[in-house]
VEXPA-476093 format. One record per residue: residue number from 1; residue in one letter; chain; x, y, z of N, C-alpha, C in turn. Coordinates in nm, 3 decimals. Example, Ala and Ser with C-alpha at 12.3 -4.5 7.8 and 13.67 -1.06 7.14 Angstrom:
2
ATOM	1	a	A	1.319	-0.569	0.780	1.230	-0.450	0.780	1.320	-0.330	0.780
ATOM	2	s	A	1.285	-0.225	0.708	1.367	-0.106	0.714	1.290	0.003	0.787
//
This chain:
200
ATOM	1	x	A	0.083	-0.120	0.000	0.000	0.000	0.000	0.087	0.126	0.000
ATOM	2	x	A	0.198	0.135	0.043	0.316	0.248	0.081	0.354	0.275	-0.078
ATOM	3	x	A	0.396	0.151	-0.120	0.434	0.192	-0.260	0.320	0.220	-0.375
ATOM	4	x	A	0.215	0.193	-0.346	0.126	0.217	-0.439	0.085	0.391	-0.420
ATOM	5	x	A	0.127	0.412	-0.255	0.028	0.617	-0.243	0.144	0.636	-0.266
ATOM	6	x	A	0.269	0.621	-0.298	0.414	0.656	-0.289	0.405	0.712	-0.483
ATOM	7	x	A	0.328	0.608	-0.546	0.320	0.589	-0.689	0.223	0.691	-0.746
ATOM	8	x	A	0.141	0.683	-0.666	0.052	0.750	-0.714	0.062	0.936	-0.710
ATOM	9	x	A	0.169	0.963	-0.563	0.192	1.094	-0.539	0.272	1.128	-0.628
ATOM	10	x	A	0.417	1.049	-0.681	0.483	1.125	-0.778	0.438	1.084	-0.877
ATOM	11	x	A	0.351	1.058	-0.980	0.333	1.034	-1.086	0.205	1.106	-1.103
ATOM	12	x	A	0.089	1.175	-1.052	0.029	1.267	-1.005	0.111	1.422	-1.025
ATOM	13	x	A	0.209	1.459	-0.887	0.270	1.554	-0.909	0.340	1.572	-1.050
ATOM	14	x	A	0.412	1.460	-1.144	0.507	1.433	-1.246	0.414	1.526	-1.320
ATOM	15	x	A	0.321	1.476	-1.381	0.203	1.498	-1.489	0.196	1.617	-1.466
ATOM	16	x	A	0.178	1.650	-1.361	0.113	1.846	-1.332	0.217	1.924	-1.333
ATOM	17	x	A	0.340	1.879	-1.294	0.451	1.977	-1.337	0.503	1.969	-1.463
ATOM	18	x	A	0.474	1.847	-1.534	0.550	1.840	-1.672	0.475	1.833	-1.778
ATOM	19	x	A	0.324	1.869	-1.722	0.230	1.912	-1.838	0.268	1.968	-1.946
ATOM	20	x	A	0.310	2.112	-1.939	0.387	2.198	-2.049	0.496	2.161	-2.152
ATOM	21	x	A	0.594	2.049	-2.086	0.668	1.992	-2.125	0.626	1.859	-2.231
ATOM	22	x	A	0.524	1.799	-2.185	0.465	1.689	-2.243	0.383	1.672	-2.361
ATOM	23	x	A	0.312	1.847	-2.323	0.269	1.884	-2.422	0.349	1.955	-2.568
ATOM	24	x	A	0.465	2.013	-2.519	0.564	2.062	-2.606	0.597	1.944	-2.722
ATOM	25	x	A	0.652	1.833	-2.622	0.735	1.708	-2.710	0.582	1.653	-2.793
ATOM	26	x	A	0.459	1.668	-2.714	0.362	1.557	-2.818	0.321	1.666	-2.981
ATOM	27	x	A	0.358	1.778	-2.962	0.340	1.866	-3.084	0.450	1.850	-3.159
ATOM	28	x	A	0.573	1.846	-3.126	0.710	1.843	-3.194	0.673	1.705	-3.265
ATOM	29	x	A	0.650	1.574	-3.161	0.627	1.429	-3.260	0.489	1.471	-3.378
ATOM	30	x	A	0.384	1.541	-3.356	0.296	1.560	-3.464	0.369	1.626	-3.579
ATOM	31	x	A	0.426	1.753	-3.546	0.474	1.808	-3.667	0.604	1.727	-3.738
ATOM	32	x	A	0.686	1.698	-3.645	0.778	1.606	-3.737	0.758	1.473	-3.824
ATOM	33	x	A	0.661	1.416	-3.810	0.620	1.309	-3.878	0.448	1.258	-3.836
ATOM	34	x	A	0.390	1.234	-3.977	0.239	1.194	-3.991	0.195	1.108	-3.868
ATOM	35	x	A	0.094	1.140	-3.818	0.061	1.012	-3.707	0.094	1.092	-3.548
ATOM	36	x	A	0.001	1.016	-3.514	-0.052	1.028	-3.292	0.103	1.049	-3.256
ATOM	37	x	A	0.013	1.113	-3.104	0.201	1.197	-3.054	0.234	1.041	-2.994
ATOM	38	x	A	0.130	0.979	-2.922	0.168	0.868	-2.837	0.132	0.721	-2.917
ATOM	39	x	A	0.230	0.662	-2.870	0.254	0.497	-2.918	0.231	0.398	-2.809
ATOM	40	x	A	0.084	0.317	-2.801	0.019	0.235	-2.715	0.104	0.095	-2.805
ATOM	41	x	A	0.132	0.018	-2.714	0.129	-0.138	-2.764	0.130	-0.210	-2.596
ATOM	42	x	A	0.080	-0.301	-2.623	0.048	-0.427	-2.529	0.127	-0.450	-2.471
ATOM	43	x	A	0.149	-0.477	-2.355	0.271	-0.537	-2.281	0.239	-0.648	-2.135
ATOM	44	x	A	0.297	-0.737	-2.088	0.230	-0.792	-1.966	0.262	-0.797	-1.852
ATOM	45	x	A	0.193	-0.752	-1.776	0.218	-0.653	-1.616	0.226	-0.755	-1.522
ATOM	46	x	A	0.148	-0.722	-1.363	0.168	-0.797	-1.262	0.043	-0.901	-1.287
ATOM	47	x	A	0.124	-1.022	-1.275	0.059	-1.180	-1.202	-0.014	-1.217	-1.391
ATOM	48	x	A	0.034	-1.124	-1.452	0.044	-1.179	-1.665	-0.073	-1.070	-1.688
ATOM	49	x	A	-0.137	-1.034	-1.592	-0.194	-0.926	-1.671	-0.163	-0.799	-1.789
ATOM	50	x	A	-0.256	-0.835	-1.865	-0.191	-0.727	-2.030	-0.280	-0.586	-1.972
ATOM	51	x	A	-0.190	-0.516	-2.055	-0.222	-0.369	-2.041	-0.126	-0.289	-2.157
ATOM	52	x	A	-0.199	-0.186	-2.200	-0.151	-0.091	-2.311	-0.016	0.015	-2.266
ATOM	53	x	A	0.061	0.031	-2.277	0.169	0.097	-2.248	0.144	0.229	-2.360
ATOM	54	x	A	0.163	0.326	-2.273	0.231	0.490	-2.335	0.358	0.483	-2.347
ATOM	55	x	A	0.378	0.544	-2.476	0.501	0.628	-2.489	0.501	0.733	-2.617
ATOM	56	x	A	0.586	0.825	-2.608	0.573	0.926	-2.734	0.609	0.855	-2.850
ATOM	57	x	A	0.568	0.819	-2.981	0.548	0.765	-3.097	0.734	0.825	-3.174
ATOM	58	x	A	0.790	0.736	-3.140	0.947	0.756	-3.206	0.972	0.699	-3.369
ATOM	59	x	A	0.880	0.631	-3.407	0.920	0.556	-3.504	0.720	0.589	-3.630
ATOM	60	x	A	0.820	0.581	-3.754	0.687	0.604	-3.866	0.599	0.500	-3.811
ATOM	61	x	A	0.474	0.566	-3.856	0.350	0.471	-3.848	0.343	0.317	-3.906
ATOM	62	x	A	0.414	0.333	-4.026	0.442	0.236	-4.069	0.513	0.101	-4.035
ATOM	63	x	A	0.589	0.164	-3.961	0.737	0.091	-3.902	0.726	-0.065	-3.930
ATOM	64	x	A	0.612	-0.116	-3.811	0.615	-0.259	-3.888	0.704	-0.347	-3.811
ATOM	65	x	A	0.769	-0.463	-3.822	0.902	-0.562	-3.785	0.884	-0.555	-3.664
ATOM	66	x	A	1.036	-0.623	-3.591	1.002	-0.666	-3.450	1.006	-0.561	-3.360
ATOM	67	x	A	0.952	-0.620	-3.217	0.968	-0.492	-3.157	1.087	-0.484	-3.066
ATOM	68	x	A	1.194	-0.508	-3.131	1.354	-0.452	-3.119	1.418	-0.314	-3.215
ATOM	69	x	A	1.489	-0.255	-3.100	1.506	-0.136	-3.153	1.700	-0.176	-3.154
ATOM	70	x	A	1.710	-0.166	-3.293	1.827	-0.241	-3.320	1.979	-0.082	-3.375
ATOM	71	x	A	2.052	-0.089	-3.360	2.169	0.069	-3.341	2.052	0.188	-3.439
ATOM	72	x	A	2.128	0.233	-3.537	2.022	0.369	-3.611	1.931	0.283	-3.694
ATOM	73	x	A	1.808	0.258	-3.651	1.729	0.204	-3.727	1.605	0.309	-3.748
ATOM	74	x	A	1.641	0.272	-3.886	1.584	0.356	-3.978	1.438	0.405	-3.989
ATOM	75	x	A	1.357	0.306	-3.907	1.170	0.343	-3.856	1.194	0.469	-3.766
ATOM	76	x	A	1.331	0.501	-3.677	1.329	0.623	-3.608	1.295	0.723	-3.676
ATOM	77	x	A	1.226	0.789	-3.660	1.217	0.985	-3.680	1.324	1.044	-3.626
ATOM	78	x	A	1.333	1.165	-3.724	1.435	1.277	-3.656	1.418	1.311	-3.455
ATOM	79	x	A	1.243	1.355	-3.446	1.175	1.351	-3.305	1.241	1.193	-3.252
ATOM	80	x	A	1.233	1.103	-3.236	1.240	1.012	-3.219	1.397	0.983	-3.172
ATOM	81	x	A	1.466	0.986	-3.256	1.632	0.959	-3.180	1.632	1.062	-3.086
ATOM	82	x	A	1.579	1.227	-3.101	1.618	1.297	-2.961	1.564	1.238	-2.849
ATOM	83	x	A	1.434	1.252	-2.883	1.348	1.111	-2.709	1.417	0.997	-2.702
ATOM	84	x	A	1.461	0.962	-2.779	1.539	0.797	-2.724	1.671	0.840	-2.683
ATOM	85	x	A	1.706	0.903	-2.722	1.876	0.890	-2.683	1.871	1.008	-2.481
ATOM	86	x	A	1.746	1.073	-2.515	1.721	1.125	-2.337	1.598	1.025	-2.271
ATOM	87	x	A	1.577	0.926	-2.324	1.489	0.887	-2.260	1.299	0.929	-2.259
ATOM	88	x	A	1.307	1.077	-2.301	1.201	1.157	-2.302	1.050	1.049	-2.377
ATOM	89	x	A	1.091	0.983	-2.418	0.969	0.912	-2.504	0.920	0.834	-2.377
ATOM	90	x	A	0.955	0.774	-2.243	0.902	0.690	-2.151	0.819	0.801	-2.071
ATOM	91	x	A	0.840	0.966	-2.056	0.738	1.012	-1.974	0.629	0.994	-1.947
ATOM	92	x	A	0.528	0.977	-2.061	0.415	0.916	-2.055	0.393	0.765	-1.990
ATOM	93	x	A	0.443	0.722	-1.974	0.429	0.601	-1.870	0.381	0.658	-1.722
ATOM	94	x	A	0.387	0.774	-1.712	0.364	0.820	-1.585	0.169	0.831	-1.560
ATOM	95	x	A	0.157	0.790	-1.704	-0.017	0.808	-1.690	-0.050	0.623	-1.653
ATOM	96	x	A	0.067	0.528	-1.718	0.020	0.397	-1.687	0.097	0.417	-1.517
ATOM	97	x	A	0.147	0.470	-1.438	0.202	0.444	-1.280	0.063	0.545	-1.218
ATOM	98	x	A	0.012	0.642	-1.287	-0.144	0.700	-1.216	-0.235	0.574	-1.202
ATOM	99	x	A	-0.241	0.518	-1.342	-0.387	0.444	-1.336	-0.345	0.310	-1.282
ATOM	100	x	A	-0.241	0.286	-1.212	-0.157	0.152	-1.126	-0.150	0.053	-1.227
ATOM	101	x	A	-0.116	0.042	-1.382	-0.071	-0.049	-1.445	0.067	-0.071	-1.430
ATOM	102	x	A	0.163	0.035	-1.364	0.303	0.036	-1.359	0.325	0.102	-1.235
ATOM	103	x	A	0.447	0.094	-1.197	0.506	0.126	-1.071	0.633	0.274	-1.136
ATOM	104	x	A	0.690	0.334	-1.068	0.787	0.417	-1.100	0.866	0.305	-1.103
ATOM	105	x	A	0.914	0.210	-1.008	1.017	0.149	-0.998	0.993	-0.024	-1.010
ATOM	106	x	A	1.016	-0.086	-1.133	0.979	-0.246	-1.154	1.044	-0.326	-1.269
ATOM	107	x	A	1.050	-0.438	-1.271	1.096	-0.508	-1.390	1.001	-0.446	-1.545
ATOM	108	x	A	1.124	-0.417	-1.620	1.033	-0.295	-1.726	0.980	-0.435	-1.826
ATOM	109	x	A	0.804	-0.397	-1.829	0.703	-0.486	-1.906	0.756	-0.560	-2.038
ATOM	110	x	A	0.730	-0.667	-2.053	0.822	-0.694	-2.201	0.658	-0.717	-2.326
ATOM	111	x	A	0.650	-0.805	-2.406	0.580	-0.764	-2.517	0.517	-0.932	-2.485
ATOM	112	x	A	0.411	-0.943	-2.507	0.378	-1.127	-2.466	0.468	-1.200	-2.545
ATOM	113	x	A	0.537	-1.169	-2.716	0.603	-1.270	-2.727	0.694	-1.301	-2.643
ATOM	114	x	A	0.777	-1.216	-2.603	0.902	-1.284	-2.531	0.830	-1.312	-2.384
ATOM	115	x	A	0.785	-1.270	-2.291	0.669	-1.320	-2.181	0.635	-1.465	-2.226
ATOM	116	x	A	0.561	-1.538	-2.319	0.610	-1.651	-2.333	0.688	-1.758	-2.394
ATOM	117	x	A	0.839	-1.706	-2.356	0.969	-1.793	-2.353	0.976	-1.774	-2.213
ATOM	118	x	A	0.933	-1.710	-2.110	0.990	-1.722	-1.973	0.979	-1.845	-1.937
ATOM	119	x	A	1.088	-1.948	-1.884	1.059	-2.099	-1.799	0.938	-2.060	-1.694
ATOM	120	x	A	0.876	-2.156	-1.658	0.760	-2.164	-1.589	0.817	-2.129	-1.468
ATOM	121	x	A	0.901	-2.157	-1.399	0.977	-2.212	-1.243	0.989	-2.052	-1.206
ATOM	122	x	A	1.032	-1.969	-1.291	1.035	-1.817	-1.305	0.955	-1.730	-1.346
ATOM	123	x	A	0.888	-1.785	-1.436	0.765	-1.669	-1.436	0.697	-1.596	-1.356
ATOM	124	x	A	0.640	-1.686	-1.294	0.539	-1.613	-1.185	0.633	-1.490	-1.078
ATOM	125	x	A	0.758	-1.552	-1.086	0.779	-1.487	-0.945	0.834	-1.309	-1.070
ATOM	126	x	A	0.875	-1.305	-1.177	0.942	-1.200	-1.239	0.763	-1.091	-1.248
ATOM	127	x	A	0.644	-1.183	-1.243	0.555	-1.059	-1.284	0.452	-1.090	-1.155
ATOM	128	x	A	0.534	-1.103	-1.045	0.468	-1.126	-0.900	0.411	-0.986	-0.864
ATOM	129	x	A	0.511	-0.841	-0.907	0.476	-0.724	-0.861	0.472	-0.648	-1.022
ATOM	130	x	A	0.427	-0.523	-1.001	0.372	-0.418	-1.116	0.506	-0.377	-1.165
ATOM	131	x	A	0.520	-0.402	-1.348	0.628	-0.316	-1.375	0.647	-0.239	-1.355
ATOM	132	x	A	0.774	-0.143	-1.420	0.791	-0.021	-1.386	0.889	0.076	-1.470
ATOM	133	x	A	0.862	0.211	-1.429	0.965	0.262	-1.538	1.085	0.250	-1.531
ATOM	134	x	A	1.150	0.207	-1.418	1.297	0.191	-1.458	1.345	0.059	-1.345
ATOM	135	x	A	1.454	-0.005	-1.337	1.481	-0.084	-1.264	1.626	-0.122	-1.272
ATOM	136	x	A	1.685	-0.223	-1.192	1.802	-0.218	-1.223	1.839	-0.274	-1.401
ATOM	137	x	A	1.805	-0.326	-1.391	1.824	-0.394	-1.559	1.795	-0.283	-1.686
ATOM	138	x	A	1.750	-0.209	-1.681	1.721	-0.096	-1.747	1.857	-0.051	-1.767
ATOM	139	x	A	1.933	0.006	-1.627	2.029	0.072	-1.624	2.175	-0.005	-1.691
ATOM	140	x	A	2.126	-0.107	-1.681	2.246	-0.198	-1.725	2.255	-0.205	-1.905
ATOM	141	x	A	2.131	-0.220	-1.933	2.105	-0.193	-2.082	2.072	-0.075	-2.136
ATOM	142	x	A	2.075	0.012	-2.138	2.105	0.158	-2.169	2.119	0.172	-2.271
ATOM	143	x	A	2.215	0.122	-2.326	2.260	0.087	-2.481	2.238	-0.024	-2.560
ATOM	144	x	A	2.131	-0.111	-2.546	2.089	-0.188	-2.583	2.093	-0.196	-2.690
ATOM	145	x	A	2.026	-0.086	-2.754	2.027	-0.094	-2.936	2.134	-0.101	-2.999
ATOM	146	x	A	2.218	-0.038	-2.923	2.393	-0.029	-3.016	2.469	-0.143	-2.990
ATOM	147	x	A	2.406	-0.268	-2.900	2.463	-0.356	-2.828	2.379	-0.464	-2.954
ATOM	148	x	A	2.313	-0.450	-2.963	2.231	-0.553	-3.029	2.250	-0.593	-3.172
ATOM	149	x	A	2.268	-0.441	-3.231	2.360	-0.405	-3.381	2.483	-0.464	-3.399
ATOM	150	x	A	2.552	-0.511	-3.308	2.618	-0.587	-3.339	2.622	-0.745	-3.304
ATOM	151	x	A	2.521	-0.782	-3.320	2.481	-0.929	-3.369	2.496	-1.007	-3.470
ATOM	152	x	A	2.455	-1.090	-3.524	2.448	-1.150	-3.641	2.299	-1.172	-3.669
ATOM	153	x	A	2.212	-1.199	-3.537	2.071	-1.198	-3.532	2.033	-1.130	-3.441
ATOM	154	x	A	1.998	-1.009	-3.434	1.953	-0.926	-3.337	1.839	-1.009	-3.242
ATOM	155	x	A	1.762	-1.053	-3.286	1.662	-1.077	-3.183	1.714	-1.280	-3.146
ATOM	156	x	A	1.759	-1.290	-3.172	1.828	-1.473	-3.137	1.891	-1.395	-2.988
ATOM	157	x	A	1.984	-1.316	-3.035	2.081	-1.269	-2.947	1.980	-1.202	-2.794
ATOM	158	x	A	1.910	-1.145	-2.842	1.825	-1.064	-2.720	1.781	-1.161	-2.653
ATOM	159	x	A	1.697	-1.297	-2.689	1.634	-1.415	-2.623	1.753	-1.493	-2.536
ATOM	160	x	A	1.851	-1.466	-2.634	1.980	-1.623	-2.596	2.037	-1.511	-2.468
ATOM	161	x	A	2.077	-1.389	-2.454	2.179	-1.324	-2.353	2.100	-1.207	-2.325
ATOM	162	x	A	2.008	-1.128	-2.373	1.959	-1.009	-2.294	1.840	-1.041	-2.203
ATOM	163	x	A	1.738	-1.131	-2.272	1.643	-1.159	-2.178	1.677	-1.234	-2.081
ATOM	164	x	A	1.739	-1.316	-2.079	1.770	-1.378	-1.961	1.833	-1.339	-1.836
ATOM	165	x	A	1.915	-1.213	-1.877	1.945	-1.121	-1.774	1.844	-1.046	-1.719
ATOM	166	x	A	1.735	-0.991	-1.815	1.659	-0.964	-1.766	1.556	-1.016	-1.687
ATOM	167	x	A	1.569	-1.124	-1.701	1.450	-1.195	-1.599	1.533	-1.255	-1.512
ATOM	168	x	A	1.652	-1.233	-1.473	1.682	-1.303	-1.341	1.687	-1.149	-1.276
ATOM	169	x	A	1.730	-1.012	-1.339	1.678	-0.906	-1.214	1.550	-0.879	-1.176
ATOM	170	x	A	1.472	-0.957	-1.279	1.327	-0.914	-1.225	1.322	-0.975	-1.119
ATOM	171	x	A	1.341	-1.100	-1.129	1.346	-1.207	-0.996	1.354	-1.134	-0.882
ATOM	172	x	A	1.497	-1.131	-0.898	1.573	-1.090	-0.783	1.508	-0.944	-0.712
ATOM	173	x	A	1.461	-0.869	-0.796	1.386	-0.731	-0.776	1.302	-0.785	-0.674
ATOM	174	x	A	1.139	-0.847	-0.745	1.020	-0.906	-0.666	1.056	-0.939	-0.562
ATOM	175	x	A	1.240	-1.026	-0.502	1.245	-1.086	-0.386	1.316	-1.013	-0.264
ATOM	176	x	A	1.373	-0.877	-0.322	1.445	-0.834	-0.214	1.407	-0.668	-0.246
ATOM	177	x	A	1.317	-0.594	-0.359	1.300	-0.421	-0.301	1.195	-0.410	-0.208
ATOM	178	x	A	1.268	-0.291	-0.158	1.153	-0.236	-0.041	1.159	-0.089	-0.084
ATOM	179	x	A	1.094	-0.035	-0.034	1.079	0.131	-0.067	1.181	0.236	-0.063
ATOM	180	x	A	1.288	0.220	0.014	1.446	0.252	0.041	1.489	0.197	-0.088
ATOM	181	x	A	1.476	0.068	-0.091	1.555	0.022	-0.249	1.534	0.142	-0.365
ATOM	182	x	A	1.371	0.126	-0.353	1.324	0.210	-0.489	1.367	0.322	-0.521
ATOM	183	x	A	1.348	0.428	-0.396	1.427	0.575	-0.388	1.569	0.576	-0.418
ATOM	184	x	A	1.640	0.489	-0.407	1.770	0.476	-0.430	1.783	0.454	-0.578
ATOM	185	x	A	1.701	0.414	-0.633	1.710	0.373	-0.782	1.695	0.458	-0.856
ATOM	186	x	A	1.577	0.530	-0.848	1.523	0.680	-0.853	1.611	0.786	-0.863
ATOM	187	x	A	1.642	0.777	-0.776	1.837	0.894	-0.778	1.845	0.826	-0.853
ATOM	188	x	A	1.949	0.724	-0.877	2.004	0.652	-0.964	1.978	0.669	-1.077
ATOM	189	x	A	1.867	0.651	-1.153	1.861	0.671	-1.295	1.803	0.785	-1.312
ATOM	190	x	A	1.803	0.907	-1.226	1.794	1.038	-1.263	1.934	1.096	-1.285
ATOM	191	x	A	2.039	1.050	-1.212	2.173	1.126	-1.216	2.244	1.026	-1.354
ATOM	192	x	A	2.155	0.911	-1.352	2.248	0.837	-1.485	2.232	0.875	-1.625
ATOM	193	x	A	2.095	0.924	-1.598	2.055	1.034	-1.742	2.089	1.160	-1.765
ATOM	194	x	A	2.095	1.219	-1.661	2.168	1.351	-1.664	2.298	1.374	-1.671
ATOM	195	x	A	2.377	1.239	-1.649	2.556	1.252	-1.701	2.564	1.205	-1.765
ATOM	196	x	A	2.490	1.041	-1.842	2.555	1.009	-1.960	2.593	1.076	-2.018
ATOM	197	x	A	2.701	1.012	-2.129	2.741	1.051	-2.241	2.641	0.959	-2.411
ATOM	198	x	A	2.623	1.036	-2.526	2.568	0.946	-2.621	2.682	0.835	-2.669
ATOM	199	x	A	2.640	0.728	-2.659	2.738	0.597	-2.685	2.770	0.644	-2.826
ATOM	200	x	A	2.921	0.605	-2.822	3.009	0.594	-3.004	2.937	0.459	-3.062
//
């Protein structure tokens, strides 16, 4: 219950202070390319429940293919690499942590295909609690796309070595954060976005 009024206060306050802001970037994605400021697709939350995910629309309408975002791939918009490379395209998630489909802080939602390759023995416990916008595994993959580009099969590679990392921090998340954890993370990937550097 702590983390849910905890969720609900900053993601509440988020929205009302970054209204202006949110509204800025969803006009910039209209005018830079045809098509909605925001990009809904499916994703599966706590205990397998599906739910529609926000984010600002980075890629043509068209786009199409998997949903791996592989080094400069070419479905990006001009709008689109600036929100991805700051992150700015996940703000809107702050309307799925209002309406409690997401947490500020959780194993970030994956897409049902890859949801089912999870082994059974692990499943349950990786979508035991509500995703979230950022988590440790997030921070670790950062560069994912530029990591992935150099594959031979981008998405073999994500199943065989990225997901699997990712679902053992989800694990490990569900079994040991507490609300101290979360705030700590919070810093964490606020000061990790504000110093990166853009990967060579």
């Amino acid at each position: 219950m702590g983390k849910r009024l905890f969720d609900l206060l900053l993601s509440g306050l988020g929205l009302l202070l970054l209204a202006p802001l949110l509204l800025g970037l969803a006009a910039w994605v209209r005018l830079d390319s045809p098509g909605p400021a925001l990009f809904r697709q499916e994703r599966v939350g706590q205990h397998g429940r599906r739910f529609r995910i926000h984010k600002f629309r980075t890629m043509r309408t068209d786009a199409g293919g998997l949903p791996l975002t592989v080094g400069v791939d070419p479905r990006i918009t001009r709008a689109g690499h600036f929100l991805r490379r700051h992150k700015l395209d996940e703000l809107p998630q702050l309307i799925d942590v209002f309406k409690g489909d997401m947490s500020l802080v959780g194993p970030r939602p994956e897409v049902p295909r890859y949801v089912a390759l999870y082994p059974a023995e692990l499943r349950d416990q990786a979508l035991a609690v509500r995703p979230g916008i950022t988590d440790p595994a997030s921070l670790a993959h950062l560069d994912e796309a530029a990591v992935l580009a150099a594959a031979t099969d981008p998405e073999r590679d994500y199943i065989e070595r990225v997901l699997p990392a990712k679902l053992a921090a989800a694990v490990a998340y569900s079994q040991q954060a507490t609300l101290a954890s979360d705030l700590r993370l919070l810093a964490r990937t606020v000061w990790t976005l504000l110093t990166r550097t853009r990967p060579s």
